[in-house]
Structures are given as structure tokens and as C-alpha cells.
FIBADO-31645 format. One record per residue: residue number from 1; residue in three letters; chain; x, y, z of N, C-alpha, C in turn. Coordinates in pm, 1 decimal. Atoms other than C-alpha are relative to their C-alpha. Example, Ala and Ser with C-alpha at 12.3 -4.5 7.8 and 13.67 -1.06 7.14 Angstrom:
% FIBADO-31645
<r num="1" residuo="ala" cadena="A" n_px="89.0" n_py="-119.0" n_pz="0.0" ca_px="1230.0" ca_py="-450.0" ca_pz="780.0" c_px="90.0" c_py="120.0" c_pz="0.0"/>
<r num="2" residuo="ser" cadena="A" n_px="-82.0" n_py="-119.0" n_pz="-6.0" ca_px="1367.0" ca_py="-106.0" ca_pz="714.0" c_px="-77.0" c_py="109.0" c_pz="73.0"/>
//
This chain:
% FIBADO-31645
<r num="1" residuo="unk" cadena="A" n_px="-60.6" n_py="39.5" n_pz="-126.6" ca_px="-671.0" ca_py="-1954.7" ca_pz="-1321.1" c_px="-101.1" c_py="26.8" c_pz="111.6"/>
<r num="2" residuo="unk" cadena="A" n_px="73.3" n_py="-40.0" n_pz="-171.5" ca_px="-900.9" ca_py="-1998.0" ca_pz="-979.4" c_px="67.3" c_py="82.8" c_pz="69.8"/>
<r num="3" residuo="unk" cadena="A" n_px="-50.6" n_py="-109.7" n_pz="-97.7" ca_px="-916.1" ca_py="-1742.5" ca_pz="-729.0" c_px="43.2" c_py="138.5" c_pz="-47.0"/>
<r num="4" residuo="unk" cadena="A" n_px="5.6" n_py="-139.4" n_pz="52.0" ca_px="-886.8" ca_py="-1429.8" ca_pz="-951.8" c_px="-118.3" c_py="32.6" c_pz="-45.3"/>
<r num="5" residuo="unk" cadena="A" n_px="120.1" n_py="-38.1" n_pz="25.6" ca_px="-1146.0" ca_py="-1201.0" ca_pz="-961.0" c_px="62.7" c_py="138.6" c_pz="-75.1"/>
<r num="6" residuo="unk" cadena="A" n_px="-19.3" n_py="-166.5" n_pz="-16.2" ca_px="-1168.6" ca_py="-855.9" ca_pz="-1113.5" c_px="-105.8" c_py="82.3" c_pz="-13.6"/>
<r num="7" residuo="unk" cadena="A" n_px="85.6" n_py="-71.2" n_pz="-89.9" ca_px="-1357.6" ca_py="-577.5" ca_pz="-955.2" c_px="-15.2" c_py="132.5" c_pz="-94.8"/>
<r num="8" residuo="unk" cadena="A" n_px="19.2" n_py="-122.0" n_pz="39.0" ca_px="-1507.4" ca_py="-288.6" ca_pz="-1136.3" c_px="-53.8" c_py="116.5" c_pz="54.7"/>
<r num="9" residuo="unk" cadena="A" n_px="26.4" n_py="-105.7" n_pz="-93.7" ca_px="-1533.8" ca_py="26.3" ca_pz="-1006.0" c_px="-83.7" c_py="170.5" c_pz="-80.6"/>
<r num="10" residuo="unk" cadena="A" n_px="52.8" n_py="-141.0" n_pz="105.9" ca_px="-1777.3" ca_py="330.0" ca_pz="-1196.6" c_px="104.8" c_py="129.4" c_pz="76.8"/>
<r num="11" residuo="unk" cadena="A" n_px="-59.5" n_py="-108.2" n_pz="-14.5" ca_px="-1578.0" ca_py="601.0" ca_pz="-991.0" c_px="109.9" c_py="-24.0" c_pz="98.7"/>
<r num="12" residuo="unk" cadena="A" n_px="-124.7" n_py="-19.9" n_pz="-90.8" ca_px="-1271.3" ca_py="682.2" ca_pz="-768.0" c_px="-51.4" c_py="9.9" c_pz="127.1"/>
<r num="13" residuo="unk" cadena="A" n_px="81.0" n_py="12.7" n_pz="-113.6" ca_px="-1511.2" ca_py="743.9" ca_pz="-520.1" c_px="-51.3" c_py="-67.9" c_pz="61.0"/>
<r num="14" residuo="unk" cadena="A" n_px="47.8" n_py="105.1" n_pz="-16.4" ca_px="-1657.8" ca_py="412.8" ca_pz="-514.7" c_px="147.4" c_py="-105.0" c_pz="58.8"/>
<r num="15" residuo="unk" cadena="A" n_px="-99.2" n_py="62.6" n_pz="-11.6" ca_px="-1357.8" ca_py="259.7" ca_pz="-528.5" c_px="113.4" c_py="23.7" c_pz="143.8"/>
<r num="16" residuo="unk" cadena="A" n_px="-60.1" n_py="-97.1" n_pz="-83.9" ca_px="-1173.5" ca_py="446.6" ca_pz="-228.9" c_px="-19.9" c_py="-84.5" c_pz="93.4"/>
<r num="17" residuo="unk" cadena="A" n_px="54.4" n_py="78.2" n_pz="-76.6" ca_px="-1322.2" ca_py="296.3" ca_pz="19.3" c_px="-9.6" c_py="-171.6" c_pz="14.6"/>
<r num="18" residuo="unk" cadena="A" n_px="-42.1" n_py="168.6" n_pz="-17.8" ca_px="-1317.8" ca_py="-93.1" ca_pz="-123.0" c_px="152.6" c_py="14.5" c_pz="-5.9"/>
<r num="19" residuo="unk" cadena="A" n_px="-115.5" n_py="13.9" n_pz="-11.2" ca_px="-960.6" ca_py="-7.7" ca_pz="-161.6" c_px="69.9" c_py="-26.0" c_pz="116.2"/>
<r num="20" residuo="unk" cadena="A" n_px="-78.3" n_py="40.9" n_pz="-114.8" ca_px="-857.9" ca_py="70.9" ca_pz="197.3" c_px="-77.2" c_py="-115.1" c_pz="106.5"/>
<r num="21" residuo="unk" cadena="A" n_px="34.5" n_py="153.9" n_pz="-67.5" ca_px="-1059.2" ca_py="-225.8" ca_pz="321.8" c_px="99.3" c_py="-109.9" c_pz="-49.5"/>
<r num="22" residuo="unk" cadena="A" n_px="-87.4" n_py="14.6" n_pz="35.9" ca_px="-831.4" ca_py="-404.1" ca_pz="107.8" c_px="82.6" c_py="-13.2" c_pz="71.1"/>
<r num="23" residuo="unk" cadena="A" n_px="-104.0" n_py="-9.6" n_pz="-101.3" ca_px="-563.4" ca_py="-302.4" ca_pz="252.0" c_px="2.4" c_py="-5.5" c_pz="113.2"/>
<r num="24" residuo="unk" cadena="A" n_px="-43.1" n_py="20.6" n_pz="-136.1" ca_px="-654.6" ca_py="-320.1" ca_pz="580.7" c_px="-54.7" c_py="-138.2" c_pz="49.3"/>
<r num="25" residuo="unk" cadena="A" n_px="13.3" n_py="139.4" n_pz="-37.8" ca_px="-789.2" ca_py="-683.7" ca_pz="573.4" c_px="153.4" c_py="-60.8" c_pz="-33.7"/>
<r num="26" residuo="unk" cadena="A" n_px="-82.2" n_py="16.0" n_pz="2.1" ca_px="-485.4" ca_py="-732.5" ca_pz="384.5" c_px="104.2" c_py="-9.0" c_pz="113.1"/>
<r num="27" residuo="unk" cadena="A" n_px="-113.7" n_py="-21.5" n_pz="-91.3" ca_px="-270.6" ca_py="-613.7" ca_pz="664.6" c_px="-28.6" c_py="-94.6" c_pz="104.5"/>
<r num="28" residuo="unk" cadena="A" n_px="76.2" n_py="62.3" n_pz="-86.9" ca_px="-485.2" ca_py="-789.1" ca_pz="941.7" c_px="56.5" c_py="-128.7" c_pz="-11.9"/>
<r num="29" residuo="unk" cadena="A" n_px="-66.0" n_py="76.0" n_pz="-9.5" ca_px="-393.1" ca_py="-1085.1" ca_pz="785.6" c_px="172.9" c_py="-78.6" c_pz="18.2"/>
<r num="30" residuo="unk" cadena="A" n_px="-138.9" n_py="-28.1" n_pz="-33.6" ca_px="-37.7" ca_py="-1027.0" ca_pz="727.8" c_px="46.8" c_py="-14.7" c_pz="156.0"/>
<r num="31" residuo="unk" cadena="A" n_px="-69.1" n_py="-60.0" n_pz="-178.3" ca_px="7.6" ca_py="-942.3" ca_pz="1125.3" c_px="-32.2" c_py="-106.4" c_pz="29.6"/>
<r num="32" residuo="unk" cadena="A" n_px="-24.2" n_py="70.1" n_pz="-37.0" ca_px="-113.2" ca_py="-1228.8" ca_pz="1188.7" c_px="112.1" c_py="-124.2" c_pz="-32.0"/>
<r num="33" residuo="unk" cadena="A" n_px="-86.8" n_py="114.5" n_pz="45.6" ca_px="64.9" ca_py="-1471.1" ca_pz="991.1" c_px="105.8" c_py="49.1" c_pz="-17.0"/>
<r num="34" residuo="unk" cadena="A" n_px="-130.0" n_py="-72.0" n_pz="-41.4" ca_px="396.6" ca_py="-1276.5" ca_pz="1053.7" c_px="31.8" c_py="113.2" c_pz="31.9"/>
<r num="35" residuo="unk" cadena="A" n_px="-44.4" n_py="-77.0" n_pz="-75.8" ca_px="355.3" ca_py="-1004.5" ca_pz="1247.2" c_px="67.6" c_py="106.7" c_pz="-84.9"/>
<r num="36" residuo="unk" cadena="A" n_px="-22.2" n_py="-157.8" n_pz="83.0" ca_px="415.7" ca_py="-736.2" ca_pz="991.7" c_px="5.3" c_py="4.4" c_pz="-156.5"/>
<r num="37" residuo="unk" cadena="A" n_px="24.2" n_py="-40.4" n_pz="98.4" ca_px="288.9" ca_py="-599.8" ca_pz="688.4" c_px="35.1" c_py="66.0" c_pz="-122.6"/>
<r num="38" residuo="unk" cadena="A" n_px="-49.8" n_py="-50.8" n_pz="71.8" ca_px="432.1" ca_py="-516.2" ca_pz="389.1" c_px="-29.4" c_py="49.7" c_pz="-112.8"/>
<r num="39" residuo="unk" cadena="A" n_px="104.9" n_py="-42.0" n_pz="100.7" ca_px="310.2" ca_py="-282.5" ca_pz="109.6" c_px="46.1" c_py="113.8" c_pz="-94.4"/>
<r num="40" residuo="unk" cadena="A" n_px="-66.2" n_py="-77.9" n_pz="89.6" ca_px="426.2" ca_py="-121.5" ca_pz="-214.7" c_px="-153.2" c_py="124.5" c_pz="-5.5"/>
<r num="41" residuo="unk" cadena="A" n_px="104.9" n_py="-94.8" n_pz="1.5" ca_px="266.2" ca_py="252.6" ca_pz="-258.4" c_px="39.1" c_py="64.7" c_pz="-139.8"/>
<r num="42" residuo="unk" cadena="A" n_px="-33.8" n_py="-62.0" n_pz="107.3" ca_px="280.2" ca_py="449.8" ca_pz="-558.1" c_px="-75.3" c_py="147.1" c_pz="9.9"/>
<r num="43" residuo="unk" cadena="A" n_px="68.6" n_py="-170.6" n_pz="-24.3" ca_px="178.5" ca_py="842.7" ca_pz="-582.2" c_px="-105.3" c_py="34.5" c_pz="-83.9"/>
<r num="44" residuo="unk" cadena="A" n_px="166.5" n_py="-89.0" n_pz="60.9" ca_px="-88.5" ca_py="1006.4" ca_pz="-827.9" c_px="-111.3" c_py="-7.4" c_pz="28.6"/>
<r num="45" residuo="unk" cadena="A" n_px="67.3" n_py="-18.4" n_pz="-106.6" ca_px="-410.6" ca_py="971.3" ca_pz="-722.6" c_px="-25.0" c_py="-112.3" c_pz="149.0"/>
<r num="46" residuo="unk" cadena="A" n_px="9.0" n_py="18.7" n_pz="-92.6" ca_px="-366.2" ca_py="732.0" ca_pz="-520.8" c_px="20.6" c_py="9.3" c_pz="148.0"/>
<r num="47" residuo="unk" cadena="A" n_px="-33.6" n_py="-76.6" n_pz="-95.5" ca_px="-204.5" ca_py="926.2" ca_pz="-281.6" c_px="-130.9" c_py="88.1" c_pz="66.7"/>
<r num="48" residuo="unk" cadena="A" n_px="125.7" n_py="-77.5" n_pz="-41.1" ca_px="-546.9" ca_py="1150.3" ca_pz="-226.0" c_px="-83.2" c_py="-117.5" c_pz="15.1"/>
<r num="49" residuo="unk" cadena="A" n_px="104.0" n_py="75.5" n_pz="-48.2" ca_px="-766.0" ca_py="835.3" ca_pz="-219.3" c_px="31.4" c_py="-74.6" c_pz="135.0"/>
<r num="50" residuo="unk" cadena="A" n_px="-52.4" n_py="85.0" n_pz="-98.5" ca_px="-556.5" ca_py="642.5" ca_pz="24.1" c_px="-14.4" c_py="80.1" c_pz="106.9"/>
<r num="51" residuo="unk" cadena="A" n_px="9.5" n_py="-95.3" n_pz="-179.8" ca_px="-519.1" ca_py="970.1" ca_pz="283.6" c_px="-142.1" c_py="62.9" c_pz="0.5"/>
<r num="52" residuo="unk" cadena="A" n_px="130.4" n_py="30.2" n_pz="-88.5" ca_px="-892.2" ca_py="953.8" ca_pz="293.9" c_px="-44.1" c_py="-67.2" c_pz="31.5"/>
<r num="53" residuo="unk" cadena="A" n_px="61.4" n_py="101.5" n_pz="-64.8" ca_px="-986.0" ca_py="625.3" ca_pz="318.5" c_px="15.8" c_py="-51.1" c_pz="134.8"/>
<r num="54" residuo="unk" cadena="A" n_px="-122.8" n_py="57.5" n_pz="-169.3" ca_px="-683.5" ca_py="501.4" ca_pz="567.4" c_px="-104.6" c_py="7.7" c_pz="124.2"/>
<r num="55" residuo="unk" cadena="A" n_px="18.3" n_py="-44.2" n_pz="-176.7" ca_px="-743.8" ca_py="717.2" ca_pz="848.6" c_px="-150.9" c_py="-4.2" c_pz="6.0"/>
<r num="56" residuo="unk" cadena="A" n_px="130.3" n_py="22.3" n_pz="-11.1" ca_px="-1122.3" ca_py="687.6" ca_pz="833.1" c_px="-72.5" c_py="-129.6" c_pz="94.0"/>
<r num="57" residuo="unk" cadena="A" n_px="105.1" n_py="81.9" n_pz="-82.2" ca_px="-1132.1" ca_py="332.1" ca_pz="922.0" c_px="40.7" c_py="34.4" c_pz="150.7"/>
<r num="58" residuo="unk" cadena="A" n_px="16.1" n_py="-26.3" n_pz="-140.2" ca_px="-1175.0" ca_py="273.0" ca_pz="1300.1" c_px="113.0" c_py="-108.2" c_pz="58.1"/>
<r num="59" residuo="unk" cadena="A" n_px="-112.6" n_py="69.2" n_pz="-83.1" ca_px="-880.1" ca_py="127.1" ca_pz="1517.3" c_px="111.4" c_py="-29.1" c_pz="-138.6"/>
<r num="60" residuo="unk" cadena="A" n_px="-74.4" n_py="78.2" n_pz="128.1" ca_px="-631.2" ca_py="104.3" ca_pz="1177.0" c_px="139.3" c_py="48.6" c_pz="119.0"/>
<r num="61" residuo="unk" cadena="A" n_px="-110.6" n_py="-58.9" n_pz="-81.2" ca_px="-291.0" ca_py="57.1" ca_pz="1340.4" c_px="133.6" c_py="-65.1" c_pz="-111.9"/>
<r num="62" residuo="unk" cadena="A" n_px="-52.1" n_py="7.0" n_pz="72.5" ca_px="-24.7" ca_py="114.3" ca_pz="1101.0" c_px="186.1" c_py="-35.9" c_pz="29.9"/>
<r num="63" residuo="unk" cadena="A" n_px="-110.9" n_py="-13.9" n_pz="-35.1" ca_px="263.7" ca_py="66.3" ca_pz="1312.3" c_px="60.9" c_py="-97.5" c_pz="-25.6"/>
<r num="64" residuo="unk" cadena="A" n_px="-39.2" n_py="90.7" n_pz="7.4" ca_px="368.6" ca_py="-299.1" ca_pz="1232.3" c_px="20.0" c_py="22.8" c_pz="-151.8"/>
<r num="65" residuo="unk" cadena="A" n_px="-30.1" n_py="4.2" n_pz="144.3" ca_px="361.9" ca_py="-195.1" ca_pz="851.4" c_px="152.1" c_py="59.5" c_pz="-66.9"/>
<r num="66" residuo="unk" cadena="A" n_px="-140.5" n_py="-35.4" n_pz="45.1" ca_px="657.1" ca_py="-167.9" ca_pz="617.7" c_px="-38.2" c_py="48.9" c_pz="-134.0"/>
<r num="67" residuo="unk" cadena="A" n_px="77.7" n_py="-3.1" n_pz="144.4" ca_px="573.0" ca_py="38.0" ca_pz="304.0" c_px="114.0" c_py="70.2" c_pz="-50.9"/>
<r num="68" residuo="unk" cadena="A" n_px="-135.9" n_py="-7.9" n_pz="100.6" ca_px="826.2" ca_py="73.7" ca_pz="16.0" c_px="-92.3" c_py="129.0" c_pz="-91.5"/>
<r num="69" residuo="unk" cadena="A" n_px="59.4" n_py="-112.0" n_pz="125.5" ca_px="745.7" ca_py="425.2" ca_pz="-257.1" c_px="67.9" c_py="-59.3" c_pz="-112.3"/>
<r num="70" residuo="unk" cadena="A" n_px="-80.1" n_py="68.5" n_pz="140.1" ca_px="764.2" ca_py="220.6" ca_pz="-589.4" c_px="36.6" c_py="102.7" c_pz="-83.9"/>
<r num="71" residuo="unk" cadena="A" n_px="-26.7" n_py="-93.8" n_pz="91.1" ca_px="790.1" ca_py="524.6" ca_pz="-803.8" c_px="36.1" c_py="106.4" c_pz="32.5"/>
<r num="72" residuo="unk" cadena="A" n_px="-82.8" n_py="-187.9" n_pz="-92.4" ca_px="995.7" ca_py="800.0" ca_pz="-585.4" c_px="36.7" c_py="38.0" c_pz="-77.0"/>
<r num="73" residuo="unk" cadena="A" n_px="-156.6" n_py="-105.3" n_pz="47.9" ca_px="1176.9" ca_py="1050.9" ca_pz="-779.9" c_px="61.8" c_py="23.3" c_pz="66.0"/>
<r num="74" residuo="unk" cadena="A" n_px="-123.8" n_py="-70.9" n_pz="-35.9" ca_px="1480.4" ca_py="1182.1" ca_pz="-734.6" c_px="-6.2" c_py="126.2" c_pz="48.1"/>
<r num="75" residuo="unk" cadena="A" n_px="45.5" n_py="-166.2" n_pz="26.6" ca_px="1360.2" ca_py="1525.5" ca_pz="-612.3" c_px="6.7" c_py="8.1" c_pz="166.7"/>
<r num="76" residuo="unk" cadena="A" n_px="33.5" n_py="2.4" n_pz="-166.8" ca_px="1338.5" ca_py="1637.8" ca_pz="-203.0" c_px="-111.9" c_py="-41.6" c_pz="63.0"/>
<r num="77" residuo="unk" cadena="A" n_px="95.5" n_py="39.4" n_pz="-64.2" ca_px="1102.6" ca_py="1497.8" ca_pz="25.4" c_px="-96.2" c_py="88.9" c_pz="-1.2"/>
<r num="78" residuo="unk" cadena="A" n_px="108.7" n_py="-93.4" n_pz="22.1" ca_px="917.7" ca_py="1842.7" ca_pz="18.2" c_px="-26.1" c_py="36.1" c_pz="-138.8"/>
<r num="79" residuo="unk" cadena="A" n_px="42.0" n_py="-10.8" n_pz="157.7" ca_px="891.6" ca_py="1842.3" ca_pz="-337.2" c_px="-125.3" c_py="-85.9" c_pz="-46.9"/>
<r num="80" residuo="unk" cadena="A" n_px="107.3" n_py="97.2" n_pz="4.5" ca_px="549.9" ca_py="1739.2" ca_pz="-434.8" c_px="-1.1" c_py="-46.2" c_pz="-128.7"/>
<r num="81" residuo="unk" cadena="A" n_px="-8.8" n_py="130.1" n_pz="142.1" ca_px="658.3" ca_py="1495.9" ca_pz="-712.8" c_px="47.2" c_py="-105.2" c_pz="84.0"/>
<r num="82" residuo="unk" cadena="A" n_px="-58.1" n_py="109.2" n_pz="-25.5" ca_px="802.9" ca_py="1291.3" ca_pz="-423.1" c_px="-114.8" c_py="-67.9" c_pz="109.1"/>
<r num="83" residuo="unk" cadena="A" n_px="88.6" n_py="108.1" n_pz="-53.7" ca_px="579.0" ca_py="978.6" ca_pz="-315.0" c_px="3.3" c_py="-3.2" c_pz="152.3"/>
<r num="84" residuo="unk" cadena="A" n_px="-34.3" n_py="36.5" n_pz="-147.0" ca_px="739.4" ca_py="934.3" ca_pz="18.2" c_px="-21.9" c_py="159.1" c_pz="73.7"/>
<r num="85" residuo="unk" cadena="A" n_px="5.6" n_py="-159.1" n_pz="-9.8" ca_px="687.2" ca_py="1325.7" ca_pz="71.6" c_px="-146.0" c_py="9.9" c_pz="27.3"/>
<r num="86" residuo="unk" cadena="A" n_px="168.7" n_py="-8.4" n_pz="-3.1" ca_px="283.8" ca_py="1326.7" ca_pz="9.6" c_px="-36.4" c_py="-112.1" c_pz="120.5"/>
<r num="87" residuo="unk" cadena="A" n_px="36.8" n_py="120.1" n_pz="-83.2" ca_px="245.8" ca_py="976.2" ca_pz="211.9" c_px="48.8" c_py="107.5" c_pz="102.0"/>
<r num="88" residuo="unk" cadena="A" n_px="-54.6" n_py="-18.9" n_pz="-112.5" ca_px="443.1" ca_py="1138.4" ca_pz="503.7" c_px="-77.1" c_py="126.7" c_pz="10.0"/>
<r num="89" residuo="unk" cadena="A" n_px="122.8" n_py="-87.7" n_pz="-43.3" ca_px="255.6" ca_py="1468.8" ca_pz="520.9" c_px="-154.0" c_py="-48.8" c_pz="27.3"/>
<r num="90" residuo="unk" cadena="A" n_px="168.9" n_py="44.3" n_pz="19.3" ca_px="-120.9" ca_py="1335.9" ca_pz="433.3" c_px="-14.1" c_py="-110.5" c_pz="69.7"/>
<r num="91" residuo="unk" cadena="A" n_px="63.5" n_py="152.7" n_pz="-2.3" ca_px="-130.4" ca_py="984.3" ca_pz="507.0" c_px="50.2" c_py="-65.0" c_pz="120.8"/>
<r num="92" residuo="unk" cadena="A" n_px="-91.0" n_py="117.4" n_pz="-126.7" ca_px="110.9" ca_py="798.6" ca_pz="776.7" c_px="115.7" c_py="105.5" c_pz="47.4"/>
<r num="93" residuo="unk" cadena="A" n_px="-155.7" n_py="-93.6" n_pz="-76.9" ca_px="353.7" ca_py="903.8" ca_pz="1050.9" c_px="112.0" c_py="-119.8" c_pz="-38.4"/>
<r num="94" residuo="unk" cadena="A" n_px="-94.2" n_py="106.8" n_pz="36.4" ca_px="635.6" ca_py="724.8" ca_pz="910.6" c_px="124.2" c_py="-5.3" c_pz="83.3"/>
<r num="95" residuo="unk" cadena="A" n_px="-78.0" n_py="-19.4" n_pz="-84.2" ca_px="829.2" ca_py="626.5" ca_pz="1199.9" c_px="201.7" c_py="-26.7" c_pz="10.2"/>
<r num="96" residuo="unk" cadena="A" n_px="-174.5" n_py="-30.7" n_pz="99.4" ca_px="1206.0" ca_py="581.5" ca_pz="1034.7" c_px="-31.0" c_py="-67.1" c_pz="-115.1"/>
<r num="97" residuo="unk" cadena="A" n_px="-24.1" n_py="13.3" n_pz="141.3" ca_px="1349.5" ca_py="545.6" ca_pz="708.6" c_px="123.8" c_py="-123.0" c_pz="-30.4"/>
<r num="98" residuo="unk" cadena="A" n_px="-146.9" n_py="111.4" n_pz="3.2" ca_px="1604.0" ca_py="237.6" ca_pz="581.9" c_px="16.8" c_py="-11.2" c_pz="-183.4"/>
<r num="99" residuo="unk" cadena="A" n_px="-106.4" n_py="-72.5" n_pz="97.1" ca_px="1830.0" ca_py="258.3" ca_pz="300.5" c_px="-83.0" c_py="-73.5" c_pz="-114.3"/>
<r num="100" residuo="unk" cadena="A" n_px="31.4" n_py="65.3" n_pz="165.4" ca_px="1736.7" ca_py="146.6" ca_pz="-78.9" c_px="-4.1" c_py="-100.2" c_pz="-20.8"/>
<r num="101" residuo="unk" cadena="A" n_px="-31.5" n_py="100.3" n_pz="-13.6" ca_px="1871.9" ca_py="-144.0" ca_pz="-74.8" c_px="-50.0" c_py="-109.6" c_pz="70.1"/>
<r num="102" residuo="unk" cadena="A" n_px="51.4" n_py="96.7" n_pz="-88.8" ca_px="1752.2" ca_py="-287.9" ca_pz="237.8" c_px="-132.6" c_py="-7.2" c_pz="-43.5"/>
<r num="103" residuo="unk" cadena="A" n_px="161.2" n_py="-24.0" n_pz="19.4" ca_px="1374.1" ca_py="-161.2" ca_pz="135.1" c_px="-10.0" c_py="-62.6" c_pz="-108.2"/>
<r num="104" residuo="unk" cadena="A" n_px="25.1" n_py="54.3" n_pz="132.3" ca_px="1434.2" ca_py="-352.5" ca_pz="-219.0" c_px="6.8" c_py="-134.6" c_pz="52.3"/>
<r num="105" residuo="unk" cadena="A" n_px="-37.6" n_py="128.7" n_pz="-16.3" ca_px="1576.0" ca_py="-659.8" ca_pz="-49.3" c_px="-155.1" c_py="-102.9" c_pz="60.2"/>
<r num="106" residuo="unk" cadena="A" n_px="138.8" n_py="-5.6" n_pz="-104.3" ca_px="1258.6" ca_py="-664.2" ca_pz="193.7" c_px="-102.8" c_py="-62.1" c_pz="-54.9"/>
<r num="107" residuo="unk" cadena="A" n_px="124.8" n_py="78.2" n_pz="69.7" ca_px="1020.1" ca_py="-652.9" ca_pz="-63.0" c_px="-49.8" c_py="-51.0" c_pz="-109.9"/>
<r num="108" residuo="unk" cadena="A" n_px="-20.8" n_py="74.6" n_pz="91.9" ca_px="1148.8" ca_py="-852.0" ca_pz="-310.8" c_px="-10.7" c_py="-128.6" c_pz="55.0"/>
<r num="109" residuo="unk" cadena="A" n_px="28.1" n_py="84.9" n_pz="-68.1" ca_px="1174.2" ca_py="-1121.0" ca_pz="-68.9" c_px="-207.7" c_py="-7.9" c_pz="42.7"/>
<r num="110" residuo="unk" cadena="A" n_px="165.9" n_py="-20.1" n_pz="-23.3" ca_px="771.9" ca_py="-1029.0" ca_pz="29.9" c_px="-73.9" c_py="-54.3" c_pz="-106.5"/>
<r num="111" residuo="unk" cadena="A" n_px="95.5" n_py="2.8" n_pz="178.8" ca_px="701.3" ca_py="-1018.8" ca_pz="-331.8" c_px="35.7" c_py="-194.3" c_pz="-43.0"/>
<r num="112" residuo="unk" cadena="A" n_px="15.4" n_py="202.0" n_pz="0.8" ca_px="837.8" ca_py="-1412.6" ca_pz="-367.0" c_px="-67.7" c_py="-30.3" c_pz="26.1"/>
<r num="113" residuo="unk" cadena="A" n_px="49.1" n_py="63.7" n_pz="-70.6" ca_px="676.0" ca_py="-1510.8" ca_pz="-94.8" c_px="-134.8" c_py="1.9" c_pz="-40.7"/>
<r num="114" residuo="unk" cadena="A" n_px="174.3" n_py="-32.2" n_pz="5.6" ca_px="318.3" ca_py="-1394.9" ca_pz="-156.9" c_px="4.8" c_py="-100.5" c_pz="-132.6"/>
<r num="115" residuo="unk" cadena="A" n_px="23.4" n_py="63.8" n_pz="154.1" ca_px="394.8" ca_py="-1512.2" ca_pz="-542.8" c_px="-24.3" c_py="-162.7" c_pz="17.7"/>
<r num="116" residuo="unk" cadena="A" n_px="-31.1" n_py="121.9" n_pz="-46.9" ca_px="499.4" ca_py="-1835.2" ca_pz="-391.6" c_px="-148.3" c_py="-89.2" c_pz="69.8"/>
<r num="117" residuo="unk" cadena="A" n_px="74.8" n_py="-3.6" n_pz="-75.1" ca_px="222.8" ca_py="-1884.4" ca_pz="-152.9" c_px="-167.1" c_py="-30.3" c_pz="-44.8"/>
<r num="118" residuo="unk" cadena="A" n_px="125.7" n_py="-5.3" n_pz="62.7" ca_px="-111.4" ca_py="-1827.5" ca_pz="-376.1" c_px="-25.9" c_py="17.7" c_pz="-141.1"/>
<r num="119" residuo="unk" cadena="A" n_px="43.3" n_py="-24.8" n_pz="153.1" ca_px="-261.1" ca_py="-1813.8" ca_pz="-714.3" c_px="-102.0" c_py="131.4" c_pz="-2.5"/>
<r num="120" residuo="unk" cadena="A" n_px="128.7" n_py="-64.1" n_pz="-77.0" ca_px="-494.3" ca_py="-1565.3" ca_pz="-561.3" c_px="70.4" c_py="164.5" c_pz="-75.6"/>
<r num="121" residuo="unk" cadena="A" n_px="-48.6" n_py="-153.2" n_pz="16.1" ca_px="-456.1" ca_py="-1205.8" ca_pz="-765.6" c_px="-144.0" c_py="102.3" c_pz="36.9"/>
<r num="122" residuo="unk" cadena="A" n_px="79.3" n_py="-78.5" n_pz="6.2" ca_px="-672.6" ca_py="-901.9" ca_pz="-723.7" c_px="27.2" c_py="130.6" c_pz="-112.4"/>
<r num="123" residuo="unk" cadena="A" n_px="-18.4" n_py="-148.6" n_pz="106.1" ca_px="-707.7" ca_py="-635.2" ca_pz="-1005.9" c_px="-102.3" c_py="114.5" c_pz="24.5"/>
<r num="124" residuo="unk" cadena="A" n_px="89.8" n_py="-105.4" n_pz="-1.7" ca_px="-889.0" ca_py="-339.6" ca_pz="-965.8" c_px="1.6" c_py="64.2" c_pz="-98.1"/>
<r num="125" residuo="unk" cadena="A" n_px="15.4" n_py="-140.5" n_pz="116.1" ca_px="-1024.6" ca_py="-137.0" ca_pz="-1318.4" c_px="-85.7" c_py="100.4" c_pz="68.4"/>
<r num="126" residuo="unk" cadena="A" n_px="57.8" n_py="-89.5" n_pz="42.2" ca_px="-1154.4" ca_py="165.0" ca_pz="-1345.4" c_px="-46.0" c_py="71.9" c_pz="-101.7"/>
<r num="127" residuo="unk" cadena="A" n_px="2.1" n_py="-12.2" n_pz="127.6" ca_px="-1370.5" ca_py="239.7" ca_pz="-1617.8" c_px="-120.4" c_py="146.3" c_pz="30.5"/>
//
């Protein structure tokens, strides 16, 4: 299929850095073409690579973004098994919270759309 590439990366370290470019061209475009960004996160390390890259770059403005924790546990926000717990200390001021439901509806609808939209995937290994 055109328009898929995939990107190899020798370390986490290397990789860190093309990641939150990534994401923040990603978003860039997003804002423009509707004014807000939407973005599934998941915890293990990417939780430590993301809350160094992020805040590193220069002018990143996270406030138009909408980011869903695909793999929360069930556990308290200060419990460090919970996704939305590490992001919110380390990484982003997360300026409110909306219910389960609405955050599934959101970016299930997102997740169409993009599917809808392009043939265009990105994979990132690490070997």
C-alpha cells in the first residue's frame, strides 16, 4: 500500500525525539484542519520518553489537544500503574477530565475519520 513507511530506530534515545516531532507536526496539522487535536497515550516507557521530548520542543502548545489513556487501570490517579496519573504529574497540565464514554465516543469518531481520510500509516520498530 503507498504512503507507508516504517522507521527504525537503534535506541529509545534516538527515537524520543523523532517521536515528539511526530506528534507535534501531527498536532500542527490537526489545529489546523479542525482546530483540535486528538491523541491516544499509553503508559510504560512511553510515558518517560514523551515527558522529555514534549516539553523540550519550543512554543509546543498543548491546550487545543484532547488525549484519551488507552490502557488506564483501575487503580487511583496517584497510583503509579495509572497512565492518566504519570501524564498528569510529568508530562501535561491536564486542564479537565470528561467521562468514559464521552472520551470513547470522541475518539472513536477521530479514529474513523483519520481511517477514512488516508492510506497513510506510520509504524515505529525498535530493534
Amino acid at each position: 500500500m503507498s504512503g507507508r513507511r516504517v522507521v527504525v530506530f537503534p535506541s529509545a534515545a534516538e527515537l524520543g525525539p523523532a517521536l515528539a516531532h511526530l506528534v507535534a507536526s501531527r498536532a500542527d496539522k490537526a489545529l489546523l484542519d479542525h482546530g483540535r487535536f486528538s491523541l491516544g497515550l499509553s503508559g510504560g516507557s512511553l510515558v518517560s520518553m514523551l515527558s522529555k521530548e514534549l516539553p523540550a520542543l519550543p512554543d509546543l502548545d498543548c491546550s487545543h489537544w484532547l488525549a484519551g489513556f488507552c490502557d488506564e487501570r483501575l487503580v487511583p490517579f496517584d497510583d503509579g500503574e495509572s497512565t492518566y496519573g504519570l501524564y498528569k504529574h510529568i508530562v501535561i497540565h491536564i486542564r479537565k477530565m470528561i467521562s468514559l464514554m464521552e472520551g470513547a465516543r470522541t475518539l472513536i469518531t477521530a479514529y474513523q475519520a483519520a481511517l477514512a481520510s488516508t492510506d497513510e500509516a506510520v509504524v515505529i520498530v525498535i530493534s
